[in-house]
C-alpha positions, 0 to 999 in steps of 0.5 A: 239162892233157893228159899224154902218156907214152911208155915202152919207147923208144930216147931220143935226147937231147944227152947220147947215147941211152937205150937204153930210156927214158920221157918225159912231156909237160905242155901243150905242154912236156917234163915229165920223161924218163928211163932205164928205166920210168916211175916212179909217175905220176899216175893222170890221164894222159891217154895212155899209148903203148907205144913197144915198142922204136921210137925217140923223136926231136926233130921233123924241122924243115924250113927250106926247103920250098915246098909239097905235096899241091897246094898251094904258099907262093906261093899265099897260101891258108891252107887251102893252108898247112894241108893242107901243114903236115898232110901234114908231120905225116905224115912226123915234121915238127914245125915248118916255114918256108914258102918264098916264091921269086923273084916279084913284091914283092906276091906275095911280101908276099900271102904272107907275110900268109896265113903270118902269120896261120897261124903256130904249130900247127894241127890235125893239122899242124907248126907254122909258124914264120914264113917263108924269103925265097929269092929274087929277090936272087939270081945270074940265072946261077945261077938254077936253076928261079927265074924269071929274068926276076924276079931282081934286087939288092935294093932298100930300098924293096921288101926292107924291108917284107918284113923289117919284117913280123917273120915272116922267119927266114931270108933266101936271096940271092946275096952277091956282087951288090953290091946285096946286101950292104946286105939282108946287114946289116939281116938280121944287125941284125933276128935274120934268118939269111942264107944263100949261094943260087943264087950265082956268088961265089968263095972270096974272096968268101964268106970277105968275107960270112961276117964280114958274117954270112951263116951258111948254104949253101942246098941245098948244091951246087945252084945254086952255084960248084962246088969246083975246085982252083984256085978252091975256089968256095962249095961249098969255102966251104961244105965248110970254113969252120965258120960256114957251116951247110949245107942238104942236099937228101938225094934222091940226085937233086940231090946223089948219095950220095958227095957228101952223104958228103963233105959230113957228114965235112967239116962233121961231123953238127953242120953239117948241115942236111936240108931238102927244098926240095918242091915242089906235087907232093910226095905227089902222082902224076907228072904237071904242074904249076904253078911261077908261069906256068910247068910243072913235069914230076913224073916217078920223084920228079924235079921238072924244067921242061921243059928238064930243070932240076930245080926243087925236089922231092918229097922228105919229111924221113923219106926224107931221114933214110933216105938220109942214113943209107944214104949215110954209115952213120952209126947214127941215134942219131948223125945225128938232129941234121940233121933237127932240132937244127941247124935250130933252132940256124939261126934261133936257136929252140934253147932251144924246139925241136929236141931232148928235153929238159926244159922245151922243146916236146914236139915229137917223132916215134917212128920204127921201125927204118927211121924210118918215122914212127909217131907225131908230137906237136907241142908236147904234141898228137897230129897224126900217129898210125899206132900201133895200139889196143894200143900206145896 
């Protein structure tokens, strides 16, 4: 069984940081941690790293991410999901949710098939762990870069198959339509997250679905009914109600700085989730490219169609962390949560993933000080390394 150890690292656990540390994976799980140095372990190590002094952190889980590199979830290519789920492990994600958008139901079930048969780790990438729904049961007033065309209540006949294939975790649709509250209860009844997108609903109207179980705001701000002083909307929804979980797209393009902010000092560290929301043209030059029969322009990291609607981005989790962490001055050893734990605890995976603790997947990421990913391990395998000989 391969053993992994890593020493003279910055451990950030549940129970606050170690300011130096030690932890020893075993097969795909988290053996035992501690502070300090390691104590006399076994000679059959299979590798020893010295971390000299970076941080060991859970593995970024990215809820909401459409694609990379020149591939995208809605092309149904494993090999697609493959070169995306390698570029992830660049960039310290661990585990993913491919994400489908506002498409024809075969599209969307081809899909879902080609994750279905990828799901889990592979070589050199995170690890998929099922699918995000995000659309067509949208708001087509509220429709963002979602083909509006395409966007409708949902029907029985087309949303249960995609429910009853067993791969979604959570589940995007705007509450307010009345078609929609039915696809709300047989979420709940399935384990499926739901989550307020590209809405148009009121205060009124979050506070009715909130206790029908929706649990969650997709990128928070966007494509949503903004908060006023007289009707506060979904973003006051979200900025107060405790049960609502908020995704972020932390770019500085979809949501400036004070914004992102306010949202960590209203919902606190804990309610917050970093999500990306990338699209094909991550980690690729500007330039155009294919969103279904549409174009996307890629230009200084923006992700626009032509009449200048932003349409995802090209953001990866480990920016997202550094302009978190500029934007609310908030230590790392602090914000961690938002790019793992509370992802997890989203679509009920937390007793696996999502934190350094004993027994659960070694899945981790070991970031410099200006969490530039160094090393990323995904369930006790080495898929990213940037380390030098003399570390390892």
């Amino acid at each position: 069984m391969q053993q992994i150890l890593i020493y003279n690292a910055q451990i950030l656990t549940p129970q606050g940081a170690l300011p130096v540390g030690w932890l020893l994976t075993e097969g795909r799980r988290i053996a035992r941690l501690g502070p300090g140095q390691p104590p006399d372990l076994p000679a059959a190590i299979s590798q020893a790293i010295d971390a000299r002094g970076m941080t060991l952190a859970p593995g970024f889980i990215d809820l909401h991410v459409h694609g990379a590199v020149g591939h995208e979830a809605m092309d149904a290519d494993p090999d697609g999901l493959r070169a995306m789920a390698r570029f992830y492990a660049q960039h310290g994600v661990t585990a993913f949710l491919p994400t489908t958008w506002t498409a024809p139901e075969a599209e969307i079930l081809s899909a879902l098939r080609v994750i279905g048969r990828c799901l889990g780790p592979s070589t050199h990438g995170a690890c998929i762990l099922g699918a995000h729904i995000e659309g067509p049961y949208l708001n087509a007033s509220k429709c963002g870069a979602q083909d509006p065309a395409l966007i409708k209540p949902a029907d029985p006949d087309e949303a249960l198959p995609l429910l009853d294939s067993g791969l979604v975790r959570l589940l995007a649709l705007a509450p307010e339509i009345p078609g929609n509250g039915w696809l709300i209860d047989a979420c709940v009844e399935r384990g499926i997250t739901v989550s307020a997108a590209h809405t148009a609903a009121t205060y009124a109207d979050m506070a009715t679905v909130v206790t029908r179980g929706v649990r969650q705001t997709t990128h928070t701000f966007n494509a949503m009914t903004p908060l006023g002083h007289r009707e506060p909307g979904v973003v006051g929804a979200a900025l107060t109600m405790p049960e609502l979980a908020c995704e972020l797209i932390a770019d500085n393009i979809h949501v400036h700085p004070v914004a992102m902010r306010l949202l960590v000092q209203a919902k606190g560290v804990s309610g917050v989730i970093l999500i990306t929301d990338a699209i094909r043209g991550a980690g690729m030059p500007d330039g155009e490219y294919p969103i279904d029969n549409r174009v996307v322009h890629v230009r200084d990291g923006a992700v626009r169609l032509p009449d200048g609607t932003l349409a995802g981005s090209t953001l990866t989790m480990d920016r997202a962390l550094r302009n978190i962490l500029a934007a609310t001055g908030l230590p790392l050893s602090i914000a961690w949560p938002m790019t793992s734990l509370n992802a997890a605890r989203a679509i009920g995976i937390a007793e696996a993933k999502g934190s350094l603790e004993v027994g659960k997947d070694a899945d981790l990421v070991l970031l410099e000080d200006d969490a530039t990913p160094r090393l990323t391990v995904v369930e006790g395998e080495i898929a990213f390394t940037a380390l030098s000989e003399a570390a390892r």
